[in-house]
N, C-alpha and C positions, 0 to 999 in steps of 0.2 A: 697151790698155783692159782685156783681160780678165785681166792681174796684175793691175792694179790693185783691179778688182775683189776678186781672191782674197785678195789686202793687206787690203783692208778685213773679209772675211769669217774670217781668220786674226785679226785684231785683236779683233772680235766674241767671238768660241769665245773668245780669251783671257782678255777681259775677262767671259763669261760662266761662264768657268771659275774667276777669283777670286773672282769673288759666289760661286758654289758651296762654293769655300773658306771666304770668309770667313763666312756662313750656318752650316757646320758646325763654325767654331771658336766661333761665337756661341752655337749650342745646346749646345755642349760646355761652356762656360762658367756658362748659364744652369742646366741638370743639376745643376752643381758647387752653385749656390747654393739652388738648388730642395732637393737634398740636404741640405744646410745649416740650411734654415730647418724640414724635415720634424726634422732632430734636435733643434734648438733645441726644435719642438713636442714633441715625444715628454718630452724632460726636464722639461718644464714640466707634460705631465701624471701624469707621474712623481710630480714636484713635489704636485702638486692631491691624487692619489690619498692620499700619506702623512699631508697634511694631515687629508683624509678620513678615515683609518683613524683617526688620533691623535684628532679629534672623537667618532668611534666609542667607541672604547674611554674618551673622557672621560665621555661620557653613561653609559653601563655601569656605571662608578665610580661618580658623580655616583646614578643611582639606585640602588646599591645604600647608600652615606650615605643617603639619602632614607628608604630601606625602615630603615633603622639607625634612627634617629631617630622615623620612625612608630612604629617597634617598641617602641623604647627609652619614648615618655612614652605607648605604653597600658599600656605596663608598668608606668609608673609610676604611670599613673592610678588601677590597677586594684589596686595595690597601698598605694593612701592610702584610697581606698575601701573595699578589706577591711579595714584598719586600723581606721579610721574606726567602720565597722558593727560590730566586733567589740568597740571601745570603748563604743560607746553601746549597744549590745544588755547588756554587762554591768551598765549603769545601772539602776536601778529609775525606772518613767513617774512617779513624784513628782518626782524628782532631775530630769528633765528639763523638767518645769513650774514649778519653783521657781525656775530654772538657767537660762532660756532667755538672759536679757539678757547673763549669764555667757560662756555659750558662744559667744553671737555674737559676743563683745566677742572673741572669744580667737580664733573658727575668720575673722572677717573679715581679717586679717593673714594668714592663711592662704591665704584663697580670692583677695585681691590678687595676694600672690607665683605663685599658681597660672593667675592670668591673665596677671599679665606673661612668664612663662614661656612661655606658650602664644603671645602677641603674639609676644615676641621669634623663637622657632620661627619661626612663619609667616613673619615679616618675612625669614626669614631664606632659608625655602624661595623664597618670591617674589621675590627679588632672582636667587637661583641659576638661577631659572628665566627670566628677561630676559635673562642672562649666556649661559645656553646657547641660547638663541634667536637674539641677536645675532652669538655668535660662528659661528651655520651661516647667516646670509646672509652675512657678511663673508667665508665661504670659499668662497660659492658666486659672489659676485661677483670672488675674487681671479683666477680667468683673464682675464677682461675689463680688472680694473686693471693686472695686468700687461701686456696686449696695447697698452692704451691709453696707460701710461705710457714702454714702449718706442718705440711709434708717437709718440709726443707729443716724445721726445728726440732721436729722431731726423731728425726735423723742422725740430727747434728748430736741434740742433749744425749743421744744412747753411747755416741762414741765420747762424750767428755768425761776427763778422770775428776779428780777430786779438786786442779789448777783454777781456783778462783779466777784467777786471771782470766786466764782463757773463758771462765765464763761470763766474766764480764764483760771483755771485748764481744761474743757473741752477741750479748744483750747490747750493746752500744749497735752493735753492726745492721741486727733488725728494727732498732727501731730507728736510724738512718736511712734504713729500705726502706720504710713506712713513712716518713717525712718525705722519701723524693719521691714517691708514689704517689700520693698527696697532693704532688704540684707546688708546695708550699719550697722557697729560695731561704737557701742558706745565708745567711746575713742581711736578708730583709723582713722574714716574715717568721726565722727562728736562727739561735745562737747555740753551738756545740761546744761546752768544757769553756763556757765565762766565770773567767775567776771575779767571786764576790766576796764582801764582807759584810759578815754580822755585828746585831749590835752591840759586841763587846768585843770585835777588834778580829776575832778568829776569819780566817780563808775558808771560802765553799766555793764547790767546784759543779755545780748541778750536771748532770749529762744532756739536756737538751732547755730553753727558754724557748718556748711558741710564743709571740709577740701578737697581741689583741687590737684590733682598731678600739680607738681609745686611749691608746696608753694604759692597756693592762698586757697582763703576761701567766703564763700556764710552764709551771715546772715538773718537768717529766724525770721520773728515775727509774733504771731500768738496772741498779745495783742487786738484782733478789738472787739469793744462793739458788743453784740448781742443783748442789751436790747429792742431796736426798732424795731429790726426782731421780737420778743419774743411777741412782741403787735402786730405786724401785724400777726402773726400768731396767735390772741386768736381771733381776730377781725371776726366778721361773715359775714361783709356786707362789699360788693367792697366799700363804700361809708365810712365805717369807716377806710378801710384797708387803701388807700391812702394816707392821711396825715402821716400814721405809715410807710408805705414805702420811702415817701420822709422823714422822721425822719433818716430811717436807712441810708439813701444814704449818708443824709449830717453826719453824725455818719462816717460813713467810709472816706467820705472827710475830717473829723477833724482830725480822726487818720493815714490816711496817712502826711498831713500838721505837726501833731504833730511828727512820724517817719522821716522825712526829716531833720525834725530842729534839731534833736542825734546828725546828721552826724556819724553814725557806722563804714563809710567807713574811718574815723581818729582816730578809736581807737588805740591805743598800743598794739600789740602784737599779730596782724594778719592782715594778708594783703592780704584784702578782693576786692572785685571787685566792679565796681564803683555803683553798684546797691543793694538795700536790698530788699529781699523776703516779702510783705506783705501776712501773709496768713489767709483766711476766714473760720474756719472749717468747715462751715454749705454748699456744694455744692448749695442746693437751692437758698439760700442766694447770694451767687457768682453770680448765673444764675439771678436771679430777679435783680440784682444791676447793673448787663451787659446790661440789658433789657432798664430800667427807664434811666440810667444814658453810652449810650455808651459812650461819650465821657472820662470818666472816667479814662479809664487804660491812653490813653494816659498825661492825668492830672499828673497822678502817674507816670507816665516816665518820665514826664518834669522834677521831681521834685525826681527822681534818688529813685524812688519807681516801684520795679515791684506789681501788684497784681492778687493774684492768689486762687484758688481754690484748692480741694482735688484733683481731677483728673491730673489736671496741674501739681502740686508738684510733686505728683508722677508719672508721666512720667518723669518728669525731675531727679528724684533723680534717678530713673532705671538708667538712661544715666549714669550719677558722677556714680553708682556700676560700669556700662559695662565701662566707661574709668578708674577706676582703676582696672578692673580686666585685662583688655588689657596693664594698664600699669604694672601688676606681671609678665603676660605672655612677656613682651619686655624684662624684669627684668632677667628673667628665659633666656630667648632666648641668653642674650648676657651671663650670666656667663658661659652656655654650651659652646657657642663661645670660652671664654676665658679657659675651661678646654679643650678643644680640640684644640686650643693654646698649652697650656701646655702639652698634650699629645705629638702632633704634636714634639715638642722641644725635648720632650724626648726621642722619638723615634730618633731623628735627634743625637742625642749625645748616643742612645744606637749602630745605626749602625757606628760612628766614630771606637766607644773601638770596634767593634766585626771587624771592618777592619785593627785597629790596630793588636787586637791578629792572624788578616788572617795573617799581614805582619812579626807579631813574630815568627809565624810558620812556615813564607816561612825563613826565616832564620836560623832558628836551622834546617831544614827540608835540605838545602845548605851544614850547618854545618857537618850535619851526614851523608850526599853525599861524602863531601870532605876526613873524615876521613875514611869512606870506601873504597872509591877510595885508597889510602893510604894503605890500609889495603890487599885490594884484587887485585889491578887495577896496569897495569904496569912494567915493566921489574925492577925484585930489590924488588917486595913489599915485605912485612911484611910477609904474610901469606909463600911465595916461598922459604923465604930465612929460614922460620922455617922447611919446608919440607926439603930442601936441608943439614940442620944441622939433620936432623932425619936420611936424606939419607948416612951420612957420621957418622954414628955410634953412635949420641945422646941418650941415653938412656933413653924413654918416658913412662909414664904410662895411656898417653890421647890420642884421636886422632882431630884432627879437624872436626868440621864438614862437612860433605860431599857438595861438591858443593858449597866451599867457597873461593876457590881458582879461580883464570882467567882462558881462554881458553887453550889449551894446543897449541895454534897458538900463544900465547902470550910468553908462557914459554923461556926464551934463551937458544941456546945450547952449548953445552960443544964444546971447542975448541979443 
């Protein structure tokens, strides 16, 4: 009786000494991925902060154009106005009473371009300012859409079966999330499933074109099998997981070897840059396959394959928004240029006519000198020789205006 007893109390310890074990291989495991997921976080605000600064230093830029621009049209203002002033102050207040419908007819063309000028500015300021508004909550919501689109594939890849299909549509479907997250417009700044042809005649279908100022373009493919991720993640024991991990790696080794051998960058009809997008929709996935296999990415760049993850993407498609939103605003910048050119010019040919008509005025202005002179001015004039025929018995029914006649130092006298 009392082995037996001891049988079972040996039995007990034993078995309470494998829970003991296996408890501490559990936590040791748990550490490893706790570990894991503290780096994944730290890179991602890694991630955030650069974005951050890169926002920083856009607004800084961003208002210093601004203060350019303010500066630039009071300078300009300030300087059609002293123009301006300086012209009409050289005018005589006849000329400008005589002249009014004149000048309005001339400065109205004027005072147009000078308001369209001013519309276009503003319009131009207020768009810049929606673009930098929007672009600091889309980076302040970008921890969150990462969190949430990683949690959301993760999710997703645990329930898919073996239906290629289905995982491709998945993979099409987040990296569409990632394009309109992005900012970046469906049919202007990237194209979904353009059928192309290669150089010997065959159809490709690429899943995504990002279109480059420039006339270049960035081909994304988002075709990678998840079916062996799909088993490593049903798998409950490190001991089954393993062979399913190395299933997924060489999975993704097939399909980059397969993506090289397209050659996309010889398609017709875009002129793409020497690398193609491989993209992973499952974050986790990406992170596990960086892990087992680093040598990997560089594999992929031998072989004119980048590969990449959700996170990756989308920091890079941010960039492609922010260079072509910088390239609207250069867009924007030079046509002001060029209408303030055109301003410029016009102003240069409105003060030509308004110095012509100063020098038409000084001429009839000479003219009506001269005939006055004539009239009033002189021994013999006009005005004398009509008094002196009134003096000698003219019979008149007017008189002259008073003070129209010369000095009476000028008058000749009777001999």
């Amino acid at each position: 009786m009392a082995s037996t007893v001891s049988i079972i109390l040996g039995i007990c310890l034993l078995l309470l000494l494998g829970l003991c074990v296996f408890a501490f291989w559990r936590s040791s495991g748990l550490r490893k991925e706790n570990e894991r997921l503290r780096d994944e976080l730290e890179e991602r605000g890694t991630t955030i902060t650069r974005l951050e600064t890169e926002l920083k230093a856009e607004e800084k830029s961003q208002q210093i154009k601004d203060e350019w621009f303010e500066e630039s049209r009071k300078n300009l203002t300030d300087t059609f106005q002293n123009l301006a002033n300086k012209i009409f102050e050289d005018k005589s207040v006849q000329f400008q009473k005589r002249n009014k419908e004149g000048l309005e007819a001339l400065l109205n063309p004027l005072k147009d371009n000078i308001k369209e000028f001013k519309k276009q500015f503003e319009d131009t300021h207020k768009q810049e300012f929606r673009e930098r508004t929007s672009l600091k909550l889309e980076i302040e919501q970008l921890t969150k859409l990462n969190n949430q689109i990683s949690e959301d594939a993760a999710n997703l890849t645990r329930a898919l079966t073996k239906d290629s299909k289905a995982q491709g549509d998945w993979g099409e479907f987040v990296l569409e999330s990632l394009l309109e997250a992005s900012g970046l417009v469906e049919g202007r700044e990237y194209e979904v499933q353009k059928s192309l042809k290669g150089e010997e005649g065959g159809l490709f279908r690429p899943d995504v074109i990002v279109h480059l100022p420039g006339s270049r373009d960035i081909i994304v493919d988002s075709k990678v099998s998840l079916t062996a991720w799909t088993k490593y993640c049903q798998e409950e024991t490190e001991e089954d997981r393993e062979p399913r991990l190395q299933d997924h790696v060489q999975s993704v080794r097939n399909h980059i070897r397969e993506l090289a051998s397209k050659n996309y960058q010889n398609l017709i009809g875009v002129n793409t840059l020497d690398y193609v997008f491989l993209f992973m929709p499952v974050e986790a996935a990406y992170v596990k396959t960086m892990e087992v296999a680093a040598n990997i990415i560089q594999d992929a760049f031998d072989k004119k394959v980048i590969f990449m993850g959700p996170t990756t993407l989308l920091a890079i498609l941010k960039i492609v928004e922010n260079i072509w939103r910088l390239e609207k605003q250069n867009q924007y910048a030079t046509e002001i240029a060029g209408r303030a050119g055109q301003l410029y010019d016009k102003f240069v040919g409105f003060v030509d006519d308004l110095d012509s008509v100063g020098q038409q005025i000084d001429k009839t202005q000479k003219s009506f000198e001269s005939a006055r002179s004539k009239l009033t001015s002189g021994k013999g004039n006009l005005v004398r020789q009509a008094e002196m025929l009134q003096d000698l018995g003219a019979k008149t029914t007017k008189q002259l205006p008073a003070g129209l006649g010369e000095d009476p130092g000028d008058v000749p006298k009777d001999s």
